[in-house]
C-alpha positions as CSV (number, residue, x, y, z in Angstrom):
1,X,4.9,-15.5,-14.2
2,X,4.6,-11.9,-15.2
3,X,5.2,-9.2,-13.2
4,X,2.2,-6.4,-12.7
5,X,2.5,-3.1,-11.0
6,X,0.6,-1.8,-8.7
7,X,0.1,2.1,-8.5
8,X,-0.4,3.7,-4.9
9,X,-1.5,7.4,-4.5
10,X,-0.7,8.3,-0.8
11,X,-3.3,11.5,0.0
12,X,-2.8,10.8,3.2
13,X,-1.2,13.5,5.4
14,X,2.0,11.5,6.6
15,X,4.7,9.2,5.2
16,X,3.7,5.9,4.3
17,X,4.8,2.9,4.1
18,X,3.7,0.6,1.4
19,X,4.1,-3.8,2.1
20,X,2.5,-5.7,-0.6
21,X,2.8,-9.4,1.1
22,X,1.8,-13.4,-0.3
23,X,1.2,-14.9,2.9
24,X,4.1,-13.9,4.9
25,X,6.2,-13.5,2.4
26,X,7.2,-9.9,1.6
27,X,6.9,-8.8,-2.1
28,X,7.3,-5.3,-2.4
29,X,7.6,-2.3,-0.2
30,X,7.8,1.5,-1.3
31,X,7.7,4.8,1.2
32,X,5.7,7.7,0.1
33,X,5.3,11.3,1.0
34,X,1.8,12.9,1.0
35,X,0.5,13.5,-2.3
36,X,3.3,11.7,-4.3
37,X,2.7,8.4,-6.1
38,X,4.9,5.0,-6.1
39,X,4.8,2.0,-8.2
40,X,4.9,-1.5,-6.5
41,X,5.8,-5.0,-8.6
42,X,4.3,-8.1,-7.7
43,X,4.2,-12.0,-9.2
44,X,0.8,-12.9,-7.8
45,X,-2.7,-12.6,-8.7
46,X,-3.9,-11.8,-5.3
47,X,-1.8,-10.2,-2.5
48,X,-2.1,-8.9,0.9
49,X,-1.2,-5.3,0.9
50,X,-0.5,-3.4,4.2
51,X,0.1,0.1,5.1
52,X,2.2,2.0,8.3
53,X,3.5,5.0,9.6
54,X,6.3,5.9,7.9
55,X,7.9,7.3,11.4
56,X,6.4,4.7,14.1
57,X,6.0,1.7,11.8
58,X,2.2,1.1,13.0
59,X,-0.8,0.1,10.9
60,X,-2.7,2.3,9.9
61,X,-4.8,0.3,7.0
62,X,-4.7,-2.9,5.0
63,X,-6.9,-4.6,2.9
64,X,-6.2,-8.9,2.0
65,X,-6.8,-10.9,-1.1
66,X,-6.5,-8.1,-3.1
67,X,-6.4,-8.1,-7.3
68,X,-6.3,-4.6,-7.2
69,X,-3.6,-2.4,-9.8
70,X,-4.3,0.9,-8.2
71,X,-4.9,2.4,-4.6
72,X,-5.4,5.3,-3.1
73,X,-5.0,5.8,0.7
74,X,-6.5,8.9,2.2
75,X,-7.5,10.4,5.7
76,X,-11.3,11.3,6.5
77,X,-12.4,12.6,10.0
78,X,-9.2,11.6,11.5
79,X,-9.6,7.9,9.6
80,X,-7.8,6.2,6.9
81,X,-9.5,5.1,3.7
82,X,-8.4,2.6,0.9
83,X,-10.1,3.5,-2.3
């Protein structure tokens, strides 16, 4: 199977982990700054894609079963948003 990237835009205001998973298997991961972008690779169609704290590790936003190539992960009102 091919391998497709997936583009994340952190516009968040903290360092972020990116974990792109297949069940509970881990596929990719990436860190990013605010306002920089990172490319991810993954193998599946649909993934499970996760994101935490860069310093504490916690969740801060996920969204599952994803087919999406591109997402953007910004804070509204004290709230993080996946677009």
């Amino acid at each position: 199977m091919e391998e497709t990237e997936i583009t994340f835009h952190n516009k968040a205001k903290l360092r972020v982990q990116a974990q792109i998973f297949s069940g509970r298997t881990l596929l990719s991961t990436c860190v990013a700054g605010p306002d920089e972008v990172r490319v991810l690779t993954v193998k599946e169609m649909r993934y499970d894609i996760y994101f935490k704290n860069g310093v504490t590790g916690w969740e801060i936003a996920h969204k599952l079963n994803s087919e999406a190539k591109t997402f953007t992960l910004s804070q509204q009102k004290g709230r993080y948003i996946i677009t």
